[in-house]
C-alpha positions as CSV (number, residue, x, y, z in Angstrom):
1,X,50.0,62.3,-98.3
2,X,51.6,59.1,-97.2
3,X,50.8,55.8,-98.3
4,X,49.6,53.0,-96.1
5,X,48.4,49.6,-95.6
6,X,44.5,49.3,-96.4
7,X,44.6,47.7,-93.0
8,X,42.5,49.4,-90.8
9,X,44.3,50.9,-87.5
10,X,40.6,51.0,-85.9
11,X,39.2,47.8,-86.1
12,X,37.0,47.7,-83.1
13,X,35.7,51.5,-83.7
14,X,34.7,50.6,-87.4
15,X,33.0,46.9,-86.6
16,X,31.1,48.8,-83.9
17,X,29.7,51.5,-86.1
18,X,29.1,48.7,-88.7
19,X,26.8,46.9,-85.9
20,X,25.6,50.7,-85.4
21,X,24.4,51.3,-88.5
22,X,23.1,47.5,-89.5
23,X,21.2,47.8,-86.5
24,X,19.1,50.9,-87.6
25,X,18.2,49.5,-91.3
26,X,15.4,51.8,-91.5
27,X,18.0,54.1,-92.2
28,X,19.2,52.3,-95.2
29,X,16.0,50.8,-96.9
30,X,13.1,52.8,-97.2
31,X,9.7,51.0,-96.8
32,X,7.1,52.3,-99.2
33,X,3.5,51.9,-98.6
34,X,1.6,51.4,-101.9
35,X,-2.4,51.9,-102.4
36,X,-4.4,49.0,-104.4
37,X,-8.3,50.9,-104.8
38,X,-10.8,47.9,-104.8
39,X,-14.0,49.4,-107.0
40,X,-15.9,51.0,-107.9
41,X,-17.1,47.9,-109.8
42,X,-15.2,44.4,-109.6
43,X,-11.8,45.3,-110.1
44,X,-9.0,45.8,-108.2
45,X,-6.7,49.2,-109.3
46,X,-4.2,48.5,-110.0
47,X,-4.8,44.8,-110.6
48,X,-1.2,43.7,-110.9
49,X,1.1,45.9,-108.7
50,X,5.0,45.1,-108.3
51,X,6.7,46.3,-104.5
52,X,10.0,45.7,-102.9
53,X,10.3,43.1,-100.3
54,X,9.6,45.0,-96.9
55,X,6.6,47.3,-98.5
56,X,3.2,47.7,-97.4
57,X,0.1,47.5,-99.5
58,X,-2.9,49.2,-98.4
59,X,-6.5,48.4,-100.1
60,X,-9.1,51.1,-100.1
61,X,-12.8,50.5,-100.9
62,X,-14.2,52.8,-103.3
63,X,-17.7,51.5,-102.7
64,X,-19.5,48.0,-102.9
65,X,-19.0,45.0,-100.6
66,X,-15.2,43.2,-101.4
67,X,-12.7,41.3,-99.3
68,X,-9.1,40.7,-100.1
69,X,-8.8,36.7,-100.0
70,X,-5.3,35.4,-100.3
71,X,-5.9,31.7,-99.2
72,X,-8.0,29.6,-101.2
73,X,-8.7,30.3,-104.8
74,X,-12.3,31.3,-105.2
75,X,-12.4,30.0,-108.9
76,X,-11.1,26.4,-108.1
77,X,-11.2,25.9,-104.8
78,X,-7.4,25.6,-105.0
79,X,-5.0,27.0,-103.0
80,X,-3.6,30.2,-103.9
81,X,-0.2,28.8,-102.7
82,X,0.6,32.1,-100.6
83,X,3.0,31.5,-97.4
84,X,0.2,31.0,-94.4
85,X,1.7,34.2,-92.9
86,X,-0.2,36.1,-96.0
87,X,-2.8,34.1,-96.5
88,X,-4.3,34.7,-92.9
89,X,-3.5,38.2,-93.3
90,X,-6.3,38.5,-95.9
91,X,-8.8,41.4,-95.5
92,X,-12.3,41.0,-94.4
93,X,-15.8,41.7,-96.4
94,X,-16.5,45.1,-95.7
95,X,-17.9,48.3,-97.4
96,X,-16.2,51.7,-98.1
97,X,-13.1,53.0,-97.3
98,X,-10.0,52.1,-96.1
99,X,-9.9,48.1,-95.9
100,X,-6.4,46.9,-94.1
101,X,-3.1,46.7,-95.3
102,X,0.1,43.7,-95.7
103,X,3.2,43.6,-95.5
104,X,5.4,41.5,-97.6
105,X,8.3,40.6,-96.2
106,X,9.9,37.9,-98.8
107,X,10.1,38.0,-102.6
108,X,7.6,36.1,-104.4
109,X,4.4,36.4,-106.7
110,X,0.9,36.4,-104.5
111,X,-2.4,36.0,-105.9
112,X,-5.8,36.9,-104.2
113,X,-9.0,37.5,-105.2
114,X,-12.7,38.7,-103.8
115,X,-14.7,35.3,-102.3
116,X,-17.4,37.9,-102.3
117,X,-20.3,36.1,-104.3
118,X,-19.3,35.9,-108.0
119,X,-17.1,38.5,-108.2
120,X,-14.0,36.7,-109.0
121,X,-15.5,34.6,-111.8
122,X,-16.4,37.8,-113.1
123,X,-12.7,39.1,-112.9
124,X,-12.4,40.4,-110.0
125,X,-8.7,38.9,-109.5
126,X,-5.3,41.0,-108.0
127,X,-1.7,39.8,-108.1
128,X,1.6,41.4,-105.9
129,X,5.0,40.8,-107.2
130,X,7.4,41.2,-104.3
131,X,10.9,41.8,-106.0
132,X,13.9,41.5,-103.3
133,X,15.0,44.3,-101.6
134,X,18.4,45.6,-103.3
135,X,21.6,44.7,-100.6
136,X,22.0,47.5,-97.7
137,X,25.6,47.2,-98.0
138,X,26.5,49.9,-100.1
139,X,24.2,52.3,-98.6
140,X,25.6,51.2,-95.1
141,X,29.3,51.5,-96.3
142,X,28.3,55.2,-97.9
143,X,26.9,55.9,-94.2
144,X,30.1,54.6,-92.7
145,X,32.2,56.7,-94.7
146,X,30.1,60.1,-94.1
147,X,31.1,59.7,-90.3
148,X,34.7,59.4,-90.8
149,X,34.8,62.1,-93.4
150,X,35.1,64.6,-90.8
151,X,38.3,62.8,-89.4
152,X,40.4,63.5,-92.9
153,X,39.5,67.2,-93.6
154,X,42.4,68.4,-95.5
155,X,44.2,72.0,-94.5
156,X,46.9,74.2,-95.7
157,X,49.7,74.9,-93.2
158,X,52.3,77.3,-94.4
159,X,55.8,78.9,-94.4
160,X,56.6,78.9,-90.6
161,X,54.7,78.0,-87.3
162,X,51.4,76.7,-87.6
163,X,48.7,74.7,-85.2
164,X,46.6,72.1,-86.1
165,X,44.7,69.6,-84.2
166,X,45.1,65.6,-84.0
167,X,41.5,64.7,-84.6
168,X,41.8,60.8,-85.8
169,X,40.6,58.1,-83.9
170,X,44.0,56.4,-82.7
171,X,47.2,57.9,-82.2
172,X,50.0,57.6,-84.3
173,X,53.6,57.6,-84.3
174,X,54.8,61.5,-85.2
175,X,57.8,60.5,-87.2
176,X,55.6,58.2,-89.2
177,X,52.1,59.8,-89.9
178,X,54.6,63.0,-91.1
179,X,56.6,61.1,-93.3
180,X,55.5,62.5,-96.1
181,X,56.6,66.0,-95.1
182,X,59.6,65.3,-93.5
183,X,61.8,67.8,-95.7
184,X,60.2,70.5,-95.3
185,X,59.4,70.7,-91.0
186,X,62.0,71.6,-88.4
187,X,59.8,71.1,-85.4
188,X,56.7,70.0,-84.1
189,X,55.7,70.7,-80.4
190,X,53.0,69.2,-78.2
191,X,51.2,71.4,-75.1
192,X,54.0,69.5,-73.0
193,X,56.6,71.0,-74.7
194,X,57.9,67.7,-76.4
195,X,59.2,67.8,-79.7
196,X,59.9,65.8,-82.9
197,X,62.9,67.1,-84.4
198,X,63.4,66.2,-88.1
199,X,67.0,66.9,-88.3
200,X,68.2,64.9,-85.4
201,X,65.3,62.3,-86.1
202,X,65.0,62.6,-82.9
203,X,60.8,61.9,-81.7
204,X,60.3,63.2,-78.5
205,X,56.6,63.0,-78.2
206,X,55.7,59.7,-79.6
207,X,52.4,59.6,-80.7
208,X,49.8,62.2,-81.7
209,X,46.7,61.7,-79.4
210,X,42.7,62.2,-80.5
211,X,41.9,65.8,-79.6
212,X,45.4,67.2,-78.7
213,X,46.8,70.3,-80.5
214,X,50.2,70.8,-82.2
215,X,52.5,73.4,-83.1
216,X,54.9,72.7,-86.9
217,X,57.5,75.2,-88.2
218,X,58.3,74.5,-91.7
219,X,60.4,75.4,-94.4
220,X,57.9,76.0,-97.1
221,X,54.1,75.3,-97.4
222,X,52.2,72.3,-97.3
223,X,48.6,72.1,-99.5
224,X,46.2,69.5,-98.1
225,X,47.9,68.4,-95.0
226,X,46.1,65.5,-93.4
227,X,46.9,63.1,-91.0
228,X,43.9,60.4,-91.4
229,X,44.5,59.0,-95.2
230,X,45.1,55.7,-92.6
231,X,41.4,55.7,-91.8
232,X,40.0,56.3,-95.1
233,X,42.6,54.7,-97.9
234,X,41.1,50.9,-98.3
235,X,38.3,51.6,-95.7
236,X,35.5,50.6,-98.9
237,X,36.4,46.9,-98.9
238,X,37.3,46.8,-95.4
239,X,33.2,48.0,-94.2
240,X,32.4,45.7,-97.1
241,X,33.4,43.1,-95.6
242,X,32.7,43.3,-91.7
243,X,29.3,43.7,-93.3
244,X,29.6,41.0,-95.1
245,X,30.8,39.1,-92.4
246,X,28.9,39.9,-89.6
């Protein structure tokens, strides 16, 4: 297989699937919804619970009459400090079942409580730790990659004439992108009849083209022929960094 710049020859086709794929993160970061029961008795279970930035926590009255106050410290009349966005998200005084649920978008430690009569002076106190969500560019790159993998399968094409299909997404210069293999093929033919002669160096197609077929004649066989190493050598650091980027 030749070697090649880790430039990409694609540019355009791999920032748009980048933008493809950043713009469907639910695809790359799952969003877990986790259950916090409140009773039987005054506690919350369980009482300190750690999430990802972007989860859900749900709270689910097993009984009793308990709110979920993140504003105002019911203990010392303090602030509990939480971004307004949370703290007017708190859950109302009600009975059994299922009592609302938060998201929580940011990282951060958020304290509530139950303003319900006594109940928090008598311990009835929850905390969610919100650790930030690990970066989506790795799983996005991984995704990248998957849709290009079909562009560098690798065949076996032997002793005499053989057809295989041009299935990257840019043409390429003949002579070049079959460098690599240059001793051992006489001819390769397009549907037109053009040919690439490697004796004459003579290239009488010019480029291959995205969904044309080919005809080779070799001298000997050739184990994992591919034309798309271009595509896929360096393409890591390359997504990295349109992500990064953009």
């Amino acid at each position: 297989m030749r070697k090649i710049s880790t430039s990409l020859k694609a540019p355009r086709l791999l920032r748009k699937l980048c933008l493809s794929v950043l713009l469907t993160p639910i695809t790359l970061l799952a969003q877990t919804t986790h259950t916090v029961n409140v009773g039987s008795g005054l506690v919350y279970e369980p009482a300190e619970l750690t999430i990802t930035a972007g989860d859900i926590v749900t709270w689910v009255s097993l009984g009793g009459t308990h709110d979920v106050n993140f504003d105002v410290n019911t203990v010392t009349g303090a602030s509990f400090g939480n971004p307004t966005s949370i703290a007017e998200a708190s859950l109302p005084t009600q009975g059994a079942g299922t009592m609302g649920s938060i998201t929580f978008p940011d990282a951060g430690t958020y304290d509530y409580d139950c303003s319900v009569g006594a109940h928090a002076q008598y311990g009835m106190v929850g905390r969610v730790i919100v650790n930030a969500a690990p970066s989506s560019t790795s799983s996005a790159a991984d995704e990248i990659l998957e849709l290009f993998e079909p562009w560098n399968t690798a065949i076996t094409l032997a002793n005499g004439w053989n057809m295989f299909g041009y299935g990257c997404p840019e043409p390429d210069d003949v002579a070049e992108a079959l460098s690599a293999h240059t001793d051992k093929i006489i001819i390769v033919k397009n549907s037109d009849g053009k040919a690439y002669l490697t004796e004459f160096g003579f290239n009488g197609i010019g480029d291959f083209l995205p969904g044309q077929g080919y005809q080779i004649k070799l001298t000997e066989t050739i184990e994992g022929f591919s034309l798309c190493d271009a595509y896929i050598q360096g393409m890591p650091a390359k997504i990295n960094e349109i992500l990064n980027v953009d």
